[in-house]
C-alpha positions in Angstrom: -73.9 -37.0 109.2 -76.9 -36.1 107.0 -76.4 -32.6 107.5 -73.0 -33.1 106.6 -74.0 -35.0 104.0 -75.9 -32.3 102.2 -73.6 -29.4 102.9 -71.1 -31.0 101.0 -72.9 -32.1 98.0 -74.7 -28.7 97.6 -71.6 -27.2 98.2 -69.7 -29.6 95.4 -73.0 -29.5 93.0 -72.8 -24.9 93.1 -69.0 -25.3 92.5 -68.9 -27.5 89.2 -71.7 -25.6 87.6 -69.4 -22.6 87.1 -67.8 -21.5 84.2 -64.8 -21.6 86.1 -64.9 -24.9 87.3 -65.2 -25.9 83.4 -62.0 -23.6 82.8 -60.0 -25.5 85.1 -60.8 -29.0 83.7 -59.8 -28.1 80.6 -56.4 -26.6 82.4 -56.2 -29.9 83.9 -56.6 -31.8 80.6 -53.4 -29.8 79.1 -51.3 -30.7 82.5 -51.9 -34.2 82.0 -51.1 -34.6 78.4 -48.1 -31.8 78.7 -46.8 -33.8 81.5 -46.9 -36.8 79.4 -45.3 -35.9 75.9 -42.3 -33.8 78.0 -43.6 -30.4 77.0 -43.5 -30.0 81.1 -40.4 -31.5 82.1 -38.9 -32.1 85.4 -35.0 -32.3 84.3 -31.7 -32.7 86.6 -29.4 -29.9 85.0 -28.3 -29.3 82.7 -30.2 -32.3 80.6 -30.5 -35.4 82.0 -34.2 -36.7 81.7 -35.9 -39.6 83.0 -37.0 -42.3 80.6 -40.6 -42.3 79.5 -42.5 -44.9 81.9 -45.2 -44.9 84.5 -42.4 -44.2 87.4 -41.7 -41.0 85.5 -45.3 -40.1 84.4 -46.9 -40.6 87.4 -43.7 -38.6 89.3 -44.2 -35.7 87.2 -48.1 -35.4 87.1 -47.5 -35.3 90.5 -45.0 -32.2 90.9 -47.2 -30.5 88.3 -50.3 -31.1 90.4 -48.9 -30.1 93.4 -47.9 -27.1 91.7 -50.5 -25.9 89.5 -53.5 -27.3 91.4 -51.6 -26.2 94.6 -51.4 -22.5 93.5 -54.5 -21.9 91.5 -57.3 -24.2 93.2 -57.2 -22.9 96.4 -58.6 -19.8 94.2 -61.0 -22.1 92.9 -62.2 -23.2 95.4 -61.9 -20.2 97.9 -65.3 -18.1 98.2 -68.0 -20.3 99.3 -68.2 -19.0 102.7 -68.1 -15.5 101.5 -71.2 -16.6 99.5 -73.1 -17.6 102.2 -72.5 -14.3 104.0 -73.2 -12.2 100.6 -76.6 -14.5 100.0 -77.7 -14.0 103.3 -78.0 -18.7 103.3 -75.6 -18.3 105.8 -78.2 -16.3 108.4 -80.4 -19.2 107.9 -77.9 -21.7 108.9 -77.2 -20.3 111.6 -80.7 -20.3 112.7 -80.1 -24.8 112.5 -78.3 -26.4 114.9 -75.2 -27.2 112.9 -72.2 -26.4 115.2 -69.5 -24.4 114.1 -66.7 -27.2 113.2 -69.3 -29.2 111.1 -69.7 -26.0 108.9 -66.0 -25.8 108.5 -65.6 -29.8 108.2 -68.2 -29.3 105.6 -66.5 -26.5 103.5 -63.5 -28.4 103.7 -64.5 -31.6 102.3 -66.8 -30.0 99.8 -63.3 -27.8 98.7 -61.5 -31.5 99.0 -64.1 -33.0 96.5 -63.8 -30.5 93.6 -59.6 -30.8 93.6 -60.2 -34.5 94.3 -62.1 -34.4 90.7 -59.3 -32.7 89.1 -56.3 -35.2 90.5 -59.2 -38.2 89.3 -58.9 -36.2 85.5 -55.2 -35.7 85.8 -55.2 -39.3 86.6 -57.3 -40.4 83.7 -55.0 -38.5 81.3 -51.7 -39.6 82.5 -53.4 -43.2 81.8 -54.2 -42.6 78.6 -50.9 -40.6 77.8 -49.3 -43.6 78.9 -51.0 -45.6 76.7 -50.5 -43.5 73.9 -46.6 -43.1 74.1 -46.0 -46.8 74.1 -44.9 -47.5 77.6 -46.1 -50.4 79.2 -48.4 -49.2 81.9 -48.1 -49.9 85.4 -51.0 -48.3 87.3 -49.6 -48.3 90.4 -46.7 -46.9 89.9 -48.6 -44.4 87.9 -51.1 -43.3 90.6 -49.0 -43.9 93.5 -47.2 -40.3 93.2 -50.4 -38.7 92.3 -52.3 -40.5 95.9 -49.7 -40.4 98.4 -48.1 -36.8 97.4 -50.8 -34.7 95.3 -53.6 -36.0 97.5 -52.3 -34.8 101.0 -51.3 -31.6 99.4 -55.0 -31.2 98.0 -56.4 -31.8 101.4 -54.1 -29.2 102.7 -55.0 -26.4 100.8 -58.5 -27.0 100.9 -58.0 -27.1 104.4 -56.6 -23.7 103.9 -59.0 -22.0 101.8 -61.6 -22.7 104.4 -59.3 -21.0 106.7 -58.5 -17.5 104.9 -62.8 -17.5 104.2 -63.2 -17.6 108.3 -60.7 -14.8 109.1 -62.6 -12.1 108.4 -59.2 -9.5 107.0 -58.4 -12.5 104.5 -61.6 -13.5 103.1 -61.7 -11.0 100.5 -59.0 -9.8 97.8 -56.2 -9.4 100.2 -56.6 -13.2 101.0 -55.9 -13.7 97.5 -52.7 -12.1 97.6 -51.0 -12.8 100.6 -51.6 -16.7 99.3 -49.6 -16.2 96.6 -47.0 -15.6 98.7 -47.3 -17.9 101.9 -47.4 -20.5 99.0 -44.4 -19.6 97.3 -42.5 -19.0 100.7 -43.9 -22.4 101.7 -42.0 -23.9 98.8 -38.6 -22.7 100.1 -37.5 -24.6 103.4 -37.9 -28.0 102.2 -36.1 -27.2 98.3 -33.2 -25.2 100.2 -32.5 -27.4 103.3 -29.6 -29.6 103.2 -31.0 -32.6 103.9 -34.5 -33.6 103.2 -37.2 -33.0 105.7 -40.2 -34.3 105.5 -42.2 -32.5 107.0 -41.7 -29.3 105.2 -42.6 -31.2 102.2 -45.8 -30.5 101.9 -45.8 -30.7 97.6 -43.4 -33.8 97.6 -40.6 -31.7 95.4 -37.8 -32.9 97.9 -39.4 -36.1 98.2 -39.6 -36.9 94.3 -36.5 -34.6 93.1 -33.8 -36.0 95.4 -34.8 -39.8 94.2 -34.5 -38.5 90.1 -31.3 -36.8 90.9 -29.9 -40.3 92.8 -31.5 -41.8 89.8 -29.3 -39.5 87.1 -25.7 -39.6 89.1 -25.9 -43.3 89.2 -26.3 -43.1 85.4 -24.3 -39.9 84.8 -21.4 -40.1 87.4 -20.9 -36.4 86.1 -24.4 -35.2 87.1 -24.1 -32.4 89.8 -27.4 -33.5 91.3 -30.5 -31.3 91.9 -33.7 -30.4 90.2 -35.5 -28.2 88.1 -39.1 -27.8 87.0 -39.7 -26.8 83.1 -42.6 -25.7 81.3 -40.3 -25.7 77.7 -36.8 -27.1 77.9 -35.3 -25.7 74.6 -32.9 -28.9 75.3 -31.4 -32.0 73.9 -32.4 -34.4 76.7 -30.0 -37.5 77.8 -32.3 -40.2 79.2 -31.7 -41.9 81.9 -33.7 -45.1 83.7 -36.2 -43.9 86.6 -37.6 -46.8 88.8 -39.9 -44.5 91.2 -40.0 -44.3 94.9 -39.8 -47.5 97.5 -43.3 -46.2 98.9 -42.0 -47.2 102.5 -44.2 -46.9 105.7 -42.2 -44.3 106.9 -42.8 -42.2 103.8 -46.9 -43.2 103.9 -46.7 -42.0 107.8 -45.3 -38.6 106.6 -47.4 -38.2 103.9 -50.7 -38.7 106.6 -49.3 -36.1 108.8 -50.4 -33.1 106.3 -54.0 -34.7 106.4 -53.6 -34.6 109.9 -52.4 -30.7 109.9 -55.4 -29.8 107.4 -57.9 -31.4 110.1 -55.9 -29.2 112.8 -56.9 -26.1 110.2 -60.2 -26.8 110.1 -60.6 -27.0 113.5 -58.6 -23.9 113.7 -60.9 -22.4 110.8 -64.3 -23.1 113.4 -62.5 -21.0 115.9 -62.2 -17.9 113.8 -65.5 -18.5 112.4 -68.2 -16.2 113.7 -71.1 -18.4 112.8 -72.6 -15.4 110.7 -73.4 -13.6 113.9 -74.9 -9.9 113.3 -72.7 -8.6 116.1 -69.7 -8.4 113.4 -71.3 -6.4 111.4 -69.3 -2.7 110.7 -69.5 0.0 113.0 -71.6 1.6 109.8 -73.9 -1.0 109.3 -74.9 -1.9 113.3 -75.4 1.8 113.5 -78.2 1.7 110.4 -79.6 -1.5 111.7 -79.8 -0.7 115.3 -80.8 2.9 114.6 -84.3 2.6 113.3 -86.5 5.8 111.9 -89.6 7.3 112.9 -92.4 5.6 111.3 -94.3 9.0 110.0 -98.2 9.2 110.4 -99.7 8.9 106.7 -102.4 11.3 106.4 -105.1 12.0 103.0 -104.0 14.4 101.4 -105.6 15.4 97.6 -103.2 14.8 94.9 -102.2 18.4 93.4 -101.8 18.6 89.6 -97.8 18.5 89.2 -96.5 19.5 86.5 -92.6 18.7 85.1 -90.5 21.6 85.0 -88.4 21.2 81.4 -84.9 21.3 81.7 -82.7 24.2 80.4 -80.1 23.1 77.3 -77.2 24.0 79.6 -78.8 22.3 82.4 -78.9 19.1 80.3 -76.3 19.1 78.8 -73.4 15.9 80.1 -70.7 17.0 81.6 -67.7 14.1 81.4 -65.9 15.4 84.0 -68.0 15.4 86.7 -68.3 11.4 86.2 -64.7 11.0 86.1 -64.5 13.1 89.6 -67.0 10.8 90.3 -65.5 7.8 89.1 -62.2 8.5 90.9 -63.7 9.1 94.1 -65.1 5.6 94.0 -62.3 3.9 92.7 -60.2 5.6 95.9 -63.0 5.3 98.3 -62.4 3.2 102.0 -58.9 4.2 101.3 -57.0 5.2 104.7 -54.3 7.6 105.7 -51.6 4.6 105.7 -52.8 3.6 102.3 -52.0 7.1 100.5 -48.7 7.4 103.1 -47.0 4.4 101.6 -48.2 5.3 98.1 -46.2 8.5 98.8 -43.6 6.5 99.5 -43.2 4.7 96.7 -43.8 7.9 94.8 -40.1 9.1 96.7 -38.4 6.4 96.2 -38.8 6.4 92.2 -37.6 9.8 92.6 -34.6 9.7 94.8 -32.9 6.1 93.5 -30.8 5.2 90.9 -32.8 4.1 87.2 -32.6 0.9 88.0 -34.2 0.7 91.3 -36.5 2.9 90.1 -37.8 0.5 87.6 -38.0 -1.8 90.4 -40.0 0.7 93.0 -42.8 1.6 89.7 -43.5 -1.8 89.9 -43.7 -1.8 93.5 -46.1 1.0 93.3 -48.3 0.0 90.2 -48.8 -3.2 92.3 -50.0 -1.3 95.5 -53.4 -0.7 94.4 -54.0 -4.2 93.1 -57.5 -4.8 95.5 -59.2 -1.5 93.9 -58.0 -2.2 90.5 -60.0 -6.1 90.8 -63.3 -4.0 91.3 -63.0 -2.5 87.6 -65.5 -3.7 85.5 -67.0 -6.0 88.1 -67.8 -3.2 90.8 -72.0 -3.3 89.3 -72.1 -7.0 90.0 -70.5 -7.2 93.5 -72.7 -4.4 94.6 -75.7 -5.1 92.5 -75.9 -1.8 91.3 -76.2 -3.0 87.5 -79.8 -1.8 86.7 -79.0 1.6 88.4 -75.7 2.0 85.9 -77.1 0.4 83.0 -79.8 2.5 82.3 -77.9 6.0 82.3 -77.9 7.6 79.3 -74.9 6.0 77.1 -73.2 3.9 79.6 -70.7 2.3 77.0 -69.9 5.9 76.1 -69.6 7.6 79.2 -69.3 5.5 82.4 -66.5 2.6 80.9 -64.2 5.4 79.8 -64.5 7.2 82.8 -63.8 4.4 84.7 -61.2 3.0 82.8 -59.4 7.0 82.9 -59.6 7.1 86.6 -57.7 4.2 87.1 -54.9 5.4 84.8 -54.9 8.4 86.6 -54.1 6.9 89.6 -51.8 5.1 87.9 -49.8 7.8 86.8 -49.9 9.0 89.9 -48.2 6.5 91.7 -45.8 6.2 88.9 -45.1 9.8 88.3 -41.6 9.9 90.9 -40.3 7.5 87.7 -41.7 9.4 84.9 -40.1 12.7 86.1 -37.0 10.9 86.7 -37.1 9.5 83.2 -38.0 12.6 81.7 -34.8 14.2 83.8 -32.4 11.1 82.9 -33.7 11.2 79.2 -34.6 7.7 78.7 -37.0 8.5 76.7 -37.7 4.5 75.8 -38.4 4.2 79.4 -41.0 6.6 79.3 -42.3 5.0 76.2 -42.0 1.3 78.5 -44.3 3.8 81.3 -46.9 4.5 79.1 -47.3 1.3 77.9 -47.7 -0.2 81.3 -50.0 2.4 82.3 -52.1 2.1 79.6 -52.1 -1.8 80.3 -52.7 -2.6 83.9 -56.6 -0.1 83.5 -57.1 -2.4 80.1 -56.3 -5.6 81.9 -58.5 -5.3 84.7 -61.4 -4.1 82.9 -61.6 -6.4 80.4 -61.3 -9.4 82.8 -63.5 -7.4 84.8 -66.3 -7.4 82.7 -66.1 -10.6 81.5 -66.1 -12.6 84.9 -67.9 -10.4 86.9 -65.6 -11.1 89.5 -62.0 -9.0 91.1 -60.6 -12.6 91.4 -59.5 -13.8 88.2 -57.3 -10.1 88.1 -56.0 -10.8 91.4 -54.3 -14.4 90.5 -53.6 -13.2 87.4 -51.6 -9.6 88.2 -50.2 -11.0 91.0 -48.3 -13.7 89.2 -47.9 -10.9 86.2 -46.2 -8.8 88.9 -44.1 -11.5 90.7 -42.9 -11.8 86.9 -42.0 -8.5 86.3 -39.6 -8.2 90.0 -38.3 -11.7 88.4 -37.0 -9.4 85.4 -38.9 -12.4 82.9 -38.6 -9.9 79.8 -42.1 -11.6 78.6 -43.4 -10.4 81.7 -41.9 -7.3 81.3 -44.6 -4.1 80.8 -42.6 -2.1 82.6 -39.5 -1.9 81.3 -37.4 -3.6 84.0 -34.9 -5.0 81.5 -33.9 -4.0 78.4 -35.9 -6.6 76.3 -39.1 -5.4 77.4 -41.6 -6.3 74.9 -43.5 -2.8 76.1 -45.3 -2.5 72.9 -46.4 -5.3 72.5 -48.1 -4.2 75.5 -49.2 -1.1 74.0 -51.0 -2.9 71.5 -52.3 -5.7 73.8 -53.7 -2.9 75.8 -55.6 -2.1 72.9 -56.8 -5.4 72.7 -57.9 -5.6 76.2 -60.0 -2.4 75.9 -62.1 -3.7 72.9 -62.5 -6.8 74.4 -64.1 -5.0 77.5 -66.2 -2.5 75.4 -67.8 -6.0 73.1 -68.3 -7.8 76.4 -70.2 -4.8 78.2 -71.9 -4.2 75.4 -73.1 -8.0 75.6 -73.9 -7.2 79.1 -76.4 -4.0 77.8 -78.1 -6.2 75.3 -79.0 -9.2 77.5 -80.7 -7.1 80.8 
């Protein structure tokens, strides 16, 4: 237990010390006081809302927290066993005698703690929204939503975090994405079953929905029943009375099981986890460590009198396009045959379909190369490799533009099948829409890049731009899926983005 006992707290006491961290609590901050003064609304269409009280508060800070927290803390709270392999702590605890399911048990509770501070904030705001609207506050029925249904949900997906961080294929960037969607799809069976099960109700939206629309029909006979979730309603809301839940044993006893699952993870989590053994190294790396050279015998020798041979002007002189070979070959390097036989695909099928699928299939393809976009701007600081790059001769000047053209060429190659059939169609504001996009995506992920330091903040954030786009949301649109695209605004926002790089690395240059 005292092992356990520090783990954790050094594990909580590295996470809220990030900028991140800080980020989040202010995201947490808005939730709670959106939630409160309806600029998040949880409606039964078309417009029947539930009267302001501490039923409906505490209900909807739940369904937001489940949602929000659910989606984007398991992000924040995903990479602290990929820190202890990258800072070599973990080779040192592995040298101790904790055991395998106390590491996990630790990472889990540790990932537990920081989302248990942010459902305390949540809390704390949804008190004082409360408050400030001029309902009479009833503290249980405020907090019971945000305890019995946020709570298990935050246990679960630390729980899982710990999990994606022990499997070795999902600990890094892919992790990332294939969360967004087991998340999303995770959403699904409980929302579209016809009658509520509770165990697939892992966020409570079946649980607290179904009682709001019983709660509408019985006030509005006319009500069709259901639920939706609304950031903006852009509606004239009829109110109706909202009483909560009858928290029932039964309900409490469902609610346990998904604590009981996340324990069932983390046990799953130490079975996967390789307890930083050297063993699992790559095939690359076991080779140079088992593999060592010939220690040469150091003789005297005098020191001759070297002289520096001056270098010619052609000699000297830069040459941009061997760092943008360079650049690309980076950018594309650990790439393997499947990787550049699907991205062929996708290039066919923008030529060979209809316009309209072949809006659909660039986005397809500009999303394919989303783990080797998150390194622009951040590749220095994973690898260490700033002082090495730094130093060259102009690097604001020469390396960010190469780097930033060899992602749009890559870019444009995967989206050239729809550019030619543009071009051949003559839908010539589609093309327009293409550039713009193109020009965006490189801008995007540089400038967040360079000002995290990390591929994970582009990851979250293209992912959900890109699930956006196949959504046809026209604000989401940079490609040009519908025909309200805002593309330039993109254009210009790409602009934006690539200043906003180019001040922050120039930042970077001044303070090594």
């Amino acid at each position: 237990m005292y092992a356990l006992y520090h783990l954790i707290r050094a594990d909580f006491l590295e996470r809220i010390r990030r900028y991140s961290f800080l980020i989040m609590l202010g995201l947490v901050v808005w939730l709670g006081y959106a939630s409160a003064s309806q600029q998040i609304i949880l409606r039964v269409p078309p417009d029947y809302v539930g009267e302001i009280n501490s039923h409906w508060i505490g209900a909807l800070m739940a369904m937001t927290a489940t949602l929000f927290l659910g989606w984007f803390g398991f992000y924040l709270v995903k990479g602290s066993v990929a820190r202890d392999y990258e800072t070599g702590v973990g080779q040192i605890m592995a040298t101790t005698p904790l055991t395998r399911p106390l590491y996990t048990l630790g990472k889990w509770l540790s990932n537990f703690a920081v989302l248990g501070v942010m459902l305390i904030i949540l809390l704390a705001a949804g008190v004082l929204m409360n408050l400030l609207v001029g309902a009479s506050l009833d503290l249980w029925a405020l907090a019971a939503p945000t305890l019995l249904i946020a709570l298990p949900c935050m246990v679960l997906i630390a729980a899982l975090a710990v999990l994606f961080e022990t499997i070795s294929w999902l600990r890094g960037g892919l992790g990332n994405v294939v969360y967004f969607f087991v998340f999303m799809l995770g959403l699904i069976p409980s929302i579209e079953s016809k009658t509520y099960q509770p165990l697939l109700d892992f966020a409570g939206f079946r649980l607290i929905g179904d009682q709001i629309a019983r709660a509408a029909k019985s006030a509005y006979p006319e009500s069709q029943g259901g639920f939706a979730f609304s950031i903006t309603s852009g509606i004239e809301p009829r109110y109706f009375p909202y009483d909560g839940l009858a928290w029932t044993s039964e309900i409490v006893l469902y609610r346990l099981f998904f604590i009981l699952m996340a324990l069932g993870l983390v046990l799953l989590a130490a079975l996967f986890f390789d307890r930083f053994n050297p063993s699992h190294l790559s095939r690359t790396k076991k080779r140079e460590a088992s593999a060592p050279q010939p220690v040469a015998v150091i003789e005297a020798k005098p020191v001759p009198n070297l002289h520096l041979t001056p270098l010619a002007s052609a000699q000297s002189r830069f040459r941009f396009d061997a760092l943008l070979v360079a650049e690309l070959k980076l950018f594309l390097k650990g790439q393997r045959w499947w990787w550049y036989a699907i991205a062929s695909g996708l290039i066919a099928a923008q030529l060979l379909n209809d316009l309209d699928t072949t809006r659909l299939m660039l986005a397809v393809a500009w999303a394919w190369p989303i783990l080797i976009l998150s390194g622009l701007g951040c590749r220095e600081a994973r690898h260490d490799t700033r002082q090495i790059v730094f130093c060259a001769p102009r690097p604001l000047l020469n390396q960010l533009p190469a780097l930033w053209l060899s992602a749009f060429a890559v870019l444009a190659l995967l989206g050239s099948g729809a550019f030619i059939r543009f071009l051949a169609a003559g839908e010539f504001t589609s093309l327009l829409a293409w550039l713009a996009g193109a020009l965006f995506i490189p801008s995007l992920a540089l400038a967040l890049g360079v000002l995290t330091g990390s591929g994970k903040t582009f990851e979250v954030v293209y992912v959900l731009w890109m699930y956006g786009v196949l959504q046809r949301v026209p604000a989401f649109d940079f490609v040009g899926t519908t025909p309200s695209s805002p593309w330039h605004i993109y254009a210009l926002l790409a602009l934006v983005l690539m200043v906003i790089g180019v001040l922050a690395r120039q930042g970077q240059l001044k303070s090594r």
